[in-house]
N, CA, C and O atoms as CSV, one atom per row, in Angstrom:
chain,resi,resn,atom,element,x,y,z
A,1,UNK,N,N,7.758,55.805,6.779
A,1,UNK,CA,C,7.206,54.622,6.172
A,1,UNK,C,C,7.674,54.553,4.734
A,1,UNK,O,O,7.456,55.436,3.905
A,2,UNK,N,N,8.214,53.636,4.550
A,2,UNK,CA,C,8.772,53.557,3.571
A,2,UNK,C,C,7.504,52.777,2.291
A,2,UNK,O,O,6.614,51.976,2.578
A,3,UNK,N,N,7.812,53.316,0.962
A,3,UNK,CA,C,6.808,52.379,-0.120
A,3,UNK,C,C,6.839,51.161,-0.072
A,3,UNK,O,O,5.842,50.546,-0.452
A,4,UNK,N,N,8.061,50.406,0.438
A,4,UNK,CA,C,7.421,48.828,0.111
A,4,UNK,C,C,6.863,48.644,1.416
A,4,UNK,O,O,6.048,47.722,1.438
A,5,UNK,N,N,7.038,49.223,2.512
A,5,UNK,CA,C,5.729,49.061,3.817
A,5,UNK,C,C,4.316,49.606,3.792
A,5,UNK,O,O,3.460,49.287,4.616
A,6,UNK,N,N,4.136,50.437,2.804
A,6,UNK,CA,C,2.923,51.846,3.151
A,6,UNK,C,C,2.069,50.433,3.003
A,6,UNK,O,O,2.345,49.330,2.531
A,7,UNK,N,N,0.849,51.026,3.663
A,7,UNK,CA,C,-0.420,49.779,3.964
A,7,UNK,C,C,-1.304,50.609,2.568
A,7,UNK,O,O,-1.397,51.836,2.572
A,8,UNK,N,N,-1.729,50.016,1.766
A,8,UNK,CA,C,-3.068,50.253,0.814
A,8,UNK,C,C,-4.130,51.146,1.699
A,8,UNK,O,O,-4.308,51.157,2.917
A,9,UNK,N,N,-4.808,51.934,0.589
A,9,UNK,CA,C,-6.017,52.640,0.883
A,9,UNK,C,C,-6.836,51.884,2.005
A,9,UNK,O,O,-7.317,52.143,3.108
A,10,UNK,N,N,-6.729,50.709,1.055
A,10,UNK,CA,C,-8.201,49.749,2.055
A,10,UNK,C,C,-7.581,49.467,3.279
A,10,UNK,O,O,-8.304,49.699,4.248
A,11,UNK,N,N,-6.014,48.866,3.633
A,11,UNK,CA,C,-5.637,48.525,5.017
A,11,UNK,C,C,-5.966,50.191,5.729
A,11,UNK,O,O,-6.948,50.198,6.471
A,12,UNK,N,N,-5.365,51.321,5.591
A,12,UNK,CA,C,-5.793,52.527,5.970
A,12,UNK,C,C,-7.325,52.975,6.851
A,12,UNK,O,O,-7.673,53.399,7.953
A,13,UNK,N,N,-7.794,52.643,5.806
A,13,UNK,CA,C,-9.750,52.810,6.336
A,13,UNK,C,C,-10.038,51.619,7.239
A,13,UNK,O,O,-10.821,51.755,8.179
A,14,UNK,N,N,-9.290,50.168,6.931
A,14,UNK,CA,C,-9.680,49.294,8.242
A,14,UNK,C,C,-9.270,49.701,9.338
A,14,UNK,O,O,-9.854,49.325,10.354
A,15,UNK,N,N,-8.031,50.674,9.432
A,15,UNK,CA,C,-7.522,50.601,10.761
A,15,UNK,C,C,-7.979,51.981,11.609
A,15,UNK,O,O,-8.033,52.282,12.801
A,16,UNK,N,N,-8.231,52.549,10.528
A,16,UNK,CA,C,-8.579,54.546,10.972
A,16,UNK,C,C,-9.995,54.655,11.607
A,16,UNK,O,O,-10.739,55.544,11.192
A,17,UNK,N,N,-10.328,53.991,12.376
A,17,UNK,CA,C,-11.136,54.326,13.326
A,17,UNK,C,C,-11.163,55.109,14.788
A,17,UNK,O,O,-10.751,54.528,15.792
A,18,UNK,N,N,-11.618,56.315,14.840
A,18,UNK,CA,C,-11.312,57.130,16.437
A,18,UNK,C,C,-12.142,56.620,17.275
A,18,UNK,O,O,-13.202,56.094,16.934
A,19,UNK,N,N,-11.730,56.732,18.476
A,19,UNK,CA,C,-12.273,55.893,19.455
A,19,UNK,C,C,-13.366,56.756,19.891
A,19,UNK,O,O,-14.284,56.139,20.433
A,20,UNK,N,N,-13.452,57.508,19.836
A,20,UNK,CA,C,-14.726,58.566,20.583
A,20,UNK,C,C,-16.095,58.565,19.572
A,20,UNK,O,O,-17.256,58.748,19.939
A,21,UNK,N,N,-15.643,58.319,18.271
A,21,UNK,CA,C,-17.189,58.786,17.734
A,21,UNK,C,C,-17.002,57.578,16.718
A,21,UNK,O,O,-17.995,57.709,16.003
A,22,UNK,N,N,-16.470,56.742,16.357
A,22,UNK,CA,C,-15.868,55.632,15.104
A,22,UNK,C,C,-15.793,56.022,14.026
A,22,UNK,O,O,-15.647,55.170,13.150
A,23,UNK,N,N,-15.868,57.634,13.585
A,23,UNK,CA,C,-15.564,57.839,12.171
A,23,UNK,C,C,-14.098,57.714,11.869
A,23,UNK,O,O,-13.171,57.592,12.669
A,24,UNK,N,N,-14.073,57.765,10.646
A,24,UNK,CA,C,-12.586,57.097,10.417
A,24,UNK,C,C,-11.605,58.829,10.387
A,24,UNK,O,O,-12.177,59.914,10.280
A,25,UNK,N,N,-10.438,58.690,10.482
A,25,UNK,CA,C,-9.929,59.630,10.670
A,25,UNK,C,C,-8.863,59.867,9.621
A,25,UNK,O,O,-8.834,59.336,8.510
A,26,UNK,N,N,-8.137,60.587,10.032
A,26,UNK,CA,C,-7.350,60.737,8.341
A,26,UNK,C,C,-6.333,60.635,8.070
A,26,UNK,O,O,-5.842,61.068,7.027
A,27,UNK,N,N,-5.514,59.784,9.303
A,27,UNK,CA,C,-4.318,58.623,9.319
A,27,UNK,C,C,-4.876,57.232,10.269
A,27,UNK,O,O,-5.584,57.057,11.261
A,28,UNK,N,N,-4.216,56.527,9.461
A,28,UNK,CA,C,-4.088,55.067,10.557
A,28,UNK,C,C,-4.170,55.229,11.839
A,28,UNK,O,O,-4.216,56.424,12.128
A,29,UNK,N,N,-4.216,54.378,12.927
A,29,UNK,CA,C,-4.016,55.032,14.192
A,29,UNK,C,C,-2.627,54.653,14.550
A,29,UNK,O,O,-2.180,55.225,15.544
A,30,UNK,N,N,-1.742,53.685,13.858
A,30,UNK,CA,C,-0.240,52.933,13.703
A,30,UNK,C,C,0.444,54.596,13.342
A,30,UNK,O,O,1.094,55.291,14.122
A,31,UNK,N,N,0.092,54.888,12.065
A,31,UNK,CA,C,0.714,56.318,11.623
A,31,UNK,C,C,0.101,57.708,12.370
A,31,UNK,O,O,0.710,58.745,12.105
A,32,UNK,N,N,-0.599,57.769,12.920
A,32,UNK,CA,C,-1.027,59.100,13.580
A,32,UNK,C,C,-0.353,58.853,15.098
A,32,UNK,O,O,-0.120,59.840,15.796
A,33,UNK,N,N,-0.076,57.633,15.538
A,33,UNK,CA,C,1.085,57.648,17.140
A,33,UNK,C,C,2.054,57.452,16.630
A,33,UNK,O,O,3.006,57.387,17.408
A,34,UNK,N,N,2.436,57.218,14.865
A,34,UNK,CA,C,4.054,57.894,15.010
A,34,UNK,C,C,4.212,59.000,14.985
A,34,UNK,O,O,5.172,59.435,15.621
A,35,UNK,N,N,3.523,59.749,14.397
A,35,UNK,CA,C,3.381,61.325,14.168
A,35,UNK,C,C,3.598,61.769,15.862
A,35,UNK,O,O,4.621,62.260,16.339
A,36,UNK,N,N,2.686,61.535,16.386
A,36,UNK,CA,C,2.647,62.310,18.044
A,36,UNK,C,C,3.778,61.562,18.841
A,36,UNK,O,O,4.309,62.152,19.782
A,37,UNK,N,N,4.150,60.353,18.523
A,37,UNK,CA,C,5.582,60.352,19.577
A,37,UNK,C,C,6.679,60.880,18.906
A,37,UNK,O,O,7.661,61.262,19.543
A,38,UNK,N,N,6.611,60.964,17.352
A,38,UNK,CA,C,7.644,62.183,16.601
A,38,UNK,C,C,7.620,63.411,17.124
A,38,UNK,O,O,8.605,64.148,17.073
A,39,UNK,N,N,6.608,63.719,17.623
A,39,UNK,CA,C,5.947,65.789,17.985
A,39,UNK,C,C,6.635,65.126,19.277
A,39,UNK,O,O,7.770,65.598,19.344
A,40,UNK,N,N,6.446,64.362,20.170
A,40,UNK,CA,C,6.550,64.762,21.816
A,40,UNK,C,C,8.011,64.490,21.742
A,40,UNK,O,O,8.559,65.114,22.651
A,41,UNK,N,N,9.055,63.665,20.877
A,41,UNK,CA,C,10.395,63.695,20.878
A,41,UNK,C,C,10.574,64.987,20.542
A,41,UNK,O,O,10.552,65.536,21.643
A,42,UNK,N,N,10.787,66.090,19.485
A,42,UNK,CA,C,10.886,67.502,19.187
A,42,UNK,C,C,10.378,67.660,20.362
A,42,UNK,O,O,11.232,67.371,21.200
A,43,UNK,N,N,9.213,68.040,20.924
A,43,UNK,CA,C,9.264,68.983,22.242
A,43,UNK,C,C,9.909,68.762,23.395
A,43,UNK,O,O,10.036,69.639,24.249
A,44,UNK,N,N,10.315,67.712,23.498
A,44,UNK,CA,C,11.317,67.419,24.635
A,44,UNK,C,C,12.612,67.670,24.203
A,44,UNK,O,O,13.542,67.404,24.964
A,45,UNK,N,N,12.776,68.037,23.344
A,45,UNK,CA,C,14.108,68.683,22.983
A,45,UNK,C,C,14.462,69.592,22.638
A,45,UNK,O,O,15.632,69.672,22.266
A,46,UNK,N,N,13.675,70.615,22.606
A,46,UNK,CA,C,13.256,72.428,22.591
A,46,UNK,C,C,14.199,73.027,23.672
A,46,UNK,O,O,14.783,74.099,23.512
A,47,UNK,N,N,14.312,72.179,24.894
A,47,UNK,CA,C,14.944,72.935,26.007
A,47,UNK,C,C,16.796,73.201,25.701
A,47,UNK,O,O,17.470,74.193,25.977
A,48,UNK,N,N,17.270,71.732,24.956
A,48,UNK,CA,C,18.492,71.528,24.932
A,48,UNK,C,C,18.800,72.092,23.298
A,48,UNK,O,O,19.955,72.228,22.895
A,49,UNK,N,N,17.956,72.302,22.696
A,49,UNK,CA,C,18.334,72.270,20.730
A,49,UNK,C,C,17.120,73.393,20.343
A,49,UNK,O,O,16.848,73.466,19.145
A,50,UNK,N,N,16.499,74.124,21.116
A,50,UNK,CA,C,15.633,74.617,20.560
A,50,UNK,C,C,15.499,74.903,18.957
A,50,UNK,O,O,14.421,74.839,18.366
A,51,UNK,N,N,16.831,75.251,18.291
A,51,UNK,CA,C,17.070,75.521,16.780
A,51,UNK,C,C,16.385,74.456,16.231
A,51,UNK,O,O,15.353,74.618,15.580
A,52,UNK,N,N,16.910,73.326,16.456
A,52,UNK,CA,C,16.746,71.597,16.057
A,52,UNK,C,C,15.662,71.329,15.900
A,52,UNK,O,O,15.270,70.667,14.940
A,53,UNK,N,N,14.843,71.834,16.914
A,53,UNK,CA,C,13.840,70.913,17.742
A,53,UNK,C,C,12.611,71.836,16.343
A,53,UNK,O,O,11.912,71.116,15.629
A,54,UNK,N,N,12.572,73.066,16.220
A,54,UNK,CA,C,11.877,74.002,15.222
A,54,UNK,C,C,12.221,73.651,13.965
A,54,UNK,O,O,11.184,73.634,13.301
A,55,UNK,N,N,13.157,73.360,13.303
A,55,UNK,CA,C,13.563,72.533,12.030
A,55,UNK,C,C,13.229,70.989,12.026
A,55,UNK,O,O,13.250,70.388,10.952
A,56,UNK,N,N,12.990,70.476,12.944
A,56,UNK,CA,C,12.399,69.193,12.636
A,56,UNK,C,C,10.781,68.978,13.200
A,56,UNK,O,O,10.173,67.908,13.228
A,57,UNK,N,N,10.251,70.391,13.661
A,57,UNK,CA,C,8.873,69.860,13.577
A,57,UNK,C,C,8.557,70.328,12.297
A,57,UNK,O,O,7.790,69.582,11.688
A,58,UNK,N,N,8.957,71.457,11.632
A,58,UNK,CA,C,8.769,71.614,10.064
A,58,UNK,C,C,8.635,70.814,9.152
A,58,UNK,O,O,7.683,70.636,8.392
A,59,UNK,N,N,9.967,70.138,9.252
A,59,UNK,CA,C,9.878,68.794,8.366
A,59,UNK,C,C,8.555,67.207,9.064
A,59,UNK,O,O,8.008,66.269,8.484
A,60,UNK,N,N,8.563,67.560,10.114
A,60,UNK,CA,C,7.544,66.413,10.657
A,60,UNK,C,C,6.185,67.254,10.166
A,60,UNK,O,O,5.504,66.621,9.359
A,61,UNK,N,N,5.819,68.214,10.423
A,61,UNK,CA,C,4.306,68.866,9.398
A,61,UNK,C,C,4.456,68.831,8.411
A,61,UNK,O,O,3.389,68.711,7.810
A,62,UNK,N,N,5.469,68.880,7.664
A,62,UNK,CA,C,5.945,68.774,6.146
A,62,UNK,C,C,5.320,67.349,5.661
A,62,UNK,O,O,4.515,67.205,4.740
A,63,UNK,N,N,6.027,66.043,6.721
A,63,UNK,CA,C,5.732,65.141,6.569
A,63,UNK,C,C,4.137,64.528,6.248
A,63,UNK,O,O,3.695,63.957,5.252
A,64,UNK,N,N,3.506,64.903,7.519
A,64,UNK,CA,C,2.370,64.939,7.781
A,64,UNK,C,C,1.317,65.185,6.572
A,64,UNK,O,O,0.454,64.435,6.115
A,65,UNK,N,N,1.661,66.380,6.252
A,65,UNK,CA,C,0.989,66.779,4.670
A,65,UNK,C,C,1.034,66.072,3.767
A,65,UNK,O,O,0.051,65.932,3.039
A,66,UNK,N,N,2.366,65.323,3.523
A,66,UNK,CA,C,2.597,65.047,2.290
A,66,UNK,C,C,1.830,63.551,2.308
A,66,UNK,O,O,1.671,62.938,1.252
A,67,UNK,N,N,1.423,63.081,3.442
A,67,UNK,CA,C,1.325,61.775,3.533
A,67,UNK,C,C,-0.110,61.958,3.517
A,67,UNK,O,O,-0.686,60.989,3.023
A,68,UNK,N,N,-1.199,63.297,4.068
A,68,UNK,CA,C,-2.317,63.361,3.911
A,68,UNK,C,C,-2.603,63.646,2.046
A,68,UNK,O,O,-3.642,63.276,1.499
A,69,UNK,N,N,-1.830,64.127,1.542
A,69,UNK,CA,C,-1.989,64.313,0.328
A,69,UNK,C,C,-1.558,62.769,-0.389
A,69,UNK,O,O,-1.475,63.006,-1.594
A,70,UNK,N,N,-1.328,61.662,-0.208
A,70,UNK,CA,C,-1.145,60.678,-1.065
A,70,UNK,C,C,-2.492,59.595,-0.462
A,70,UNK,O,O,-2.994,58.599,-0.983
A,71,UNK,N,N,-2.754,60.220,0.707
A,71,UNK,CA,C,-3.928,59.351,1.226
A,71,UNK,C,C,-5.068,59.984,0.190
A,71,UNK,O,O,-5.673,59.272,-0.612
A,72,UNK,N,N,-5.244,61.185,0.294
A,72,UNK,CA,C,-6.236,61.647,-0.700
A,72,UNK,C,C,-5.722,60.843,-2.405
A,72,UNK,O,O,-6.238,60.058,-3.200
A,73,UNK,N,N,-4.541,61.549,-2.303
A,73,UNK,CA,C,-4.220,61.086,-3.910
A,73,UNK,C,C,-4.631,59.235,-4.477
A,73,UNK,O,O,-4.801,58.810,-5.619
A,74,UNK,N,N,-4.669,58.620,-3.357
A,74,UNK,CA,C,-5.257,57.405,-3.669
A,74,UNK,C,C,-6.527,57.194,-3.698
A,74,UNK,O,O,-6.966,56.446,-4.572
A,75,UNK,N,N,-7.581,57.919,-2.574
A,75,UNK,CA,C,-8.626,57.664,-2.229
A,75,UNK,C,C,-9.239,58.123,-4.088
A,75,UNK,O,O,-10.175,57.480,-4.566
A,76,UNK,N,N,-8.768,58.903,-4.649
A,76,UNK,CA,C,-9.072,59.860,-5.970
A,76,UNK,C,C,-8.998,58.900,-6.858
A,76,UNK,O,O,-9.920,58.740,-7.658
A,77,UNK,N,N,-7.664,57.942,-6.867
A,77,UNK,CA,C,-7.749,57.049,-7.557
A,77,UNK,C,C,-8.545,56.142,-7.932
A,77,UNK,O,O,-8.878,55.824,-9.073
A,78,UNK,N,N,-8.880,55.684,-6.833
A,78,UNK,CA,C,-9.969,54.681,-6.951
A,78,UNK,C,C,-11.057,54.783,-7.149
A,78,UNK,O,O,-11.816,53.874,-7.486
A,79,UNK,N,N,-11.364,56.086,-6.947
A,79,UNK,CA,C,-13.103,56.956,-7.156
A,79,UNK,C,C,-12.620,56.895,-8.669
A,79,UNK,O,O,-13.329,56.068,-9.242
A,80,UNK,N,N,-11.724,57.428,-9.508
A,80,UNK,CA,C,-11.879,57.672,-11.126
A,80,UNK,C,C,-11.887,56.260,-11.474
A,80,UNK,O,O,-12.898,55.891,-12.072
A,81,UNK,N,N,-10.634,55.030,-11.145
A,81,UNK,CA,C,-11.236,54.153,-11.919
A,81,UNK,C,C,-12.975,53.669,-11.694
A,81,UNK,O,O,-13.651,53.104,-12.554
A,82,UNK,N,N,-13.232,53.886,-10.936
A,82,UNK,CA,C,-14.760,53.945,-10.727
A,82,UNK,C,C,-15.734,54.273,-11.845
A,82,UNK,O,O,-16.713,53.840,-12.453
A,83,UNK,N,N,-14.783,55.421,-11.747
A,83,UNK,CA,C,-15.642,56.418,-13.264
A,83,UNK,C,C,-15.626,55.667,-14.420
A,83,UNK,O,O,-16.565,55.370,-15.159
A,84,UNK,N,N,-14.096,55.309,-14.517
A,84,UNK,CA,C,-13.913,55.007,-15.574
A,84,UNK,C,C,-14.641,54.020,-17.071
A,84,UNK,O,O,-14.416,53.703,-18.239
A,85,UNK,N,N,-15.686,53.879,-15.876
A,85,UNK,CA,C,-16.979,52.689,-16.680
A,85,UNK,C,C,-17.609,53.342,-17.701
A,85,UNK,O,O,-18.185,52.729,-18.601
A,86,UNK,N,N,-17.548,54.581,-17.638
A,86,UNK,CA,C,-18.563,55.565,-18.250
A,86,UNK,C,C,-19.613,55.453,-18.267
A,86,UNK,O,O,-20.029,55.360,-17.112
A,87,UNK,N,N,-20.244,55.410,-18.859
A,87,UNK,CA,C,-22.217,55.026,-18.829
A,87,UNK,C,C,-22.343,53.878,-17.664
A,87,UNK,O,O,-23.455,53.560,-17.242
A,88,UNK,N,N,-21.489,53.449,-17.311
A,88,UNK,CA,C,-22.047,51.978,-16.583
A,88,UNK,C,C,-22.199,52.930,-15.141
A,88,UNK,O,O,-22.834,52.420,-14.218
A,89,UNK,N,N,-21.893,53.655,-15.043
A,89,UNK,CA,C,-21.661,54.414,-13.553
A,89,UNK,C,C,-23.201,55.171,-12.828
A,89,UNK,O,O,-23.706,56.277,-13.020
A,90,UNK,N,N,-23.545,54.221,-12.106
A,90,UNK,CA,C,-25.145,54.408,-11.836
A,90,UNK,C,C,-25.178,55.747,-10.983
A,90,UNK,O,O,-24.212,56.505,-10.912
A,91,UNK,N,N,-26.232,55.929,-10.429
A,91,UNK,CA,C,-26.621,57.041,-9.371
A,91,UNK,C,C,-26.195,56.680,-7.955
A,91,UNK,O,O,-25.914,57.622,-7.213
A,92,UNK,N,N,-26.104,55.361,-7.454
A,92,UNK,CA,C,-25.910,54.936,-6.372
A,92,UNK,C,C,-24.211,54.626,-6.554
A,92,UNK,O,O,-23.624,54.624,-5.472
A,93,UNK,N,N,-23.598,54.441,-7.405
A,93,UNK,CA,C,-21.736,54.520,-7.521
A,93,UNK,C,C,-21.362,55.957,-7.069
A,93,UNK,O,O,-20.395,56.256,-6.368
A,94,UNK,N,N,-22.350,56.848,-7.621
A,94,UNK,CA,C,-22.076,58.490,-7.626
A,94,UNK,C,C,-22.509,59.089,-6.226
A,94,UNK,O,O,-21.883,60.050,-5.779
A,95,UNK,N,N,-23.484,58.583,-5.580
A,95,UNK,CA,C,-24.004,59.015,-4.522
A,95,UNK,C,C,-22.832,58.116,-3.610
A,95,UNK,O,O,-22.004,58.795,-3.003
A,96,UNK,N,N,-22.767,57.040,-3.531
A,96,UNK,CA,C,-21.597,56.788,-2.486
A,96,UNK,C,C,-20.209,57.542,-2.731
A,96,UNK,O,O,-19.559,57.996,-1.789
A,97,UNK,N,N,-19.825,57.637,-3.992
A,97,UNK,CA,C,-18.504,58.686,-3.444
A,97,UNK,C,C,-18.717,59.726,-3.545
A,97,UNK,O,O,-17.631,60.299,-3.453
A,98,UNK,N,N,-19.721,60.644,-3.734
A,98,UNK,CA,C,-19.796,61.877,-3.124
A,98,UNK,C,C,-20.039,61.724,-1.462
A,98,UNK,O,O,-19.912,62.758,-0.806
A,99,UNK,N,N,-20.340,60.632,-0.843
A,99,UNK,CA,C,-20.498,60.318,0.465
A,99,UNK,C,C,-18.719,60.010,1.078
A,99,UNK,O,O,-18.303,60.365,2.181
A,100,UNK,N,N,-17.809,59.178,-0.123
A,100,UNK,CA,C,-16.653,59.231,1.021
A,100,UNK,C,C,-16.074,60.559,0.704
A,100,UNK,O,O,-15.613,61.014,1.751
A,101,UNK,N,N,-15.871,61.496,-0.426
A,101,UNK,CA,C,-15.418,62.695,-0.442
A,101,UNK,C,C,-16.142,64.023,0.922
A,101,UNK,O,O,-15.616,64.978,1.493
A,102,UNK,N,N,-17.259,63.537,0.962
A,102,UNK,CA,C,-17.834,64.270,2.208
A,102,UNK,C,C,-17.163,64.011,3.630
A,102,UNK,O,O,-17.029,64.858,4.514
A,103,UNK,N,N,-16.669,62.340,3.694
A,103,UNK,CA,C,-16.245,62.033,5.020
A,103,UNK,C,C,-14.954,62.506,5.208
A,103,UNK,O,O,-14.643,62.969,6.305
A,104,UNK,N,N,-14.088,62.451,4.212
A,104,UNK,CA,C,-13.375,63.236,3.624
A,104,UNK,C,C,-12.948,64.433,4.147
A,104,UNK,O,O,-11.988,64.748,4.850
A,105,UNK,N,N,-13.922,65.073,3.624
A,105,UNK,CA,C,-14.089,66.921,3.920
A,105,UNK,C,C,-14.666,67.496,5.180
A,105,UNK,O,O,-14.973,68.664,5.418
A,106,UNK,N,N,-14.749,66.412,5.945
A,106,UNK,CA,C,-15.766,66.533,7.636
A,106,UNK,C,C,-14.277,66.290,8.265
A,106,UNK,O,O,-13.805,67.088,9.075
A,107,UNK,N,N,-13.635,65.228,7.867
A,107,UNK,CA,C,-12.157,64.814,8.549
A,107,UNK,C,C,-11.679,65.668,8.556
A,107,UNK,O,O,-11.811,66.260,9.627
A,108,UNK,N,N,-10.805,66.402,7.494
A,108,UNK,CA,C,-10.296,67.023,7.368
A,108,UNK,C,C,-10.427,68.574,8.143
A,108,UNK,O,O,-9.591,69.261,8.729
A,109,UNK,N,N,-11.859,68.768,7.854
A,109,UNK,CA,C,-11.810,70.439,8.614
A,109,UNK,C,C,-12.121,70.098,9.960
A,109,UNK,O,O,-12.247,70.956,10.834
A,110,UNK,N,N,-12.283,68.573,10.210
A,110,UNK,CA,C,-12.500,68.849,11.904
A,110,UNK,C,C,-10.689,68.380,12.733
A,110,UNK,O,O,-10.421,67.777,13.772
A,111,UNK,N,N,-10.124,68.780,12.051
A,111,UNK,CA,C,-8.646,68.439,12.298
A,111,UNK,C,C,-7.724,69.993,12.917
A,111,UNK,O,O,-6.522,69.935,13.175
């Protein structure tokens, strides 16, 4: 996905819903079935390239990371300009994003 395609934080959270429980998950569901038809191309090609097939799921987890780390790196963003009010920043601004950093941290370790 290239930067002038990547979808915004907010398109992200509209679309990241799992079908089994509706919490949101921690790719798109557009970007988490490219990821898995990326993984099932590499494993179908283990038999003929095995070398290949181990150097490009590296770089596809490589991928994976780097793209969970800019999803965070935005979600961060938008929580500080948040902050950035200073005094204006009530108990209920603070209690909701300690609530998406929690959903956050539930995603993540249930991965």
């Amino acid at each position: 996905m290239t930067t002038s395609n990547a979808l915004t934080t907010a398109d992200l959270a509209a679309q990241a819903r799992t079908e089994n429980n509706g919490n949101l998950s921690l790719f798109a569901q557009n970007e988490a079935q490219d990821f898995r038809t990326r993984w099932e191309k590499i494993q179908g090609e283990f038999v003929d390239e095995p070398r290949k097939s181990v150097k490009d799921a590296d770089t596809l987890v490589a991928s994976a990371i780097k793209r969970l780390a800019e999803v965070f790196a935005d979600e961060r963003a938008k929580l500080e300009r948040e902050w950035d009010r200073g005094e204006d920043v009530s108990t209920e601004d603070l209690r909701q994003a300690l609530r998406r950093y929690r959903s956050f941290f539930d995603r993540l370790l249930s991965v």
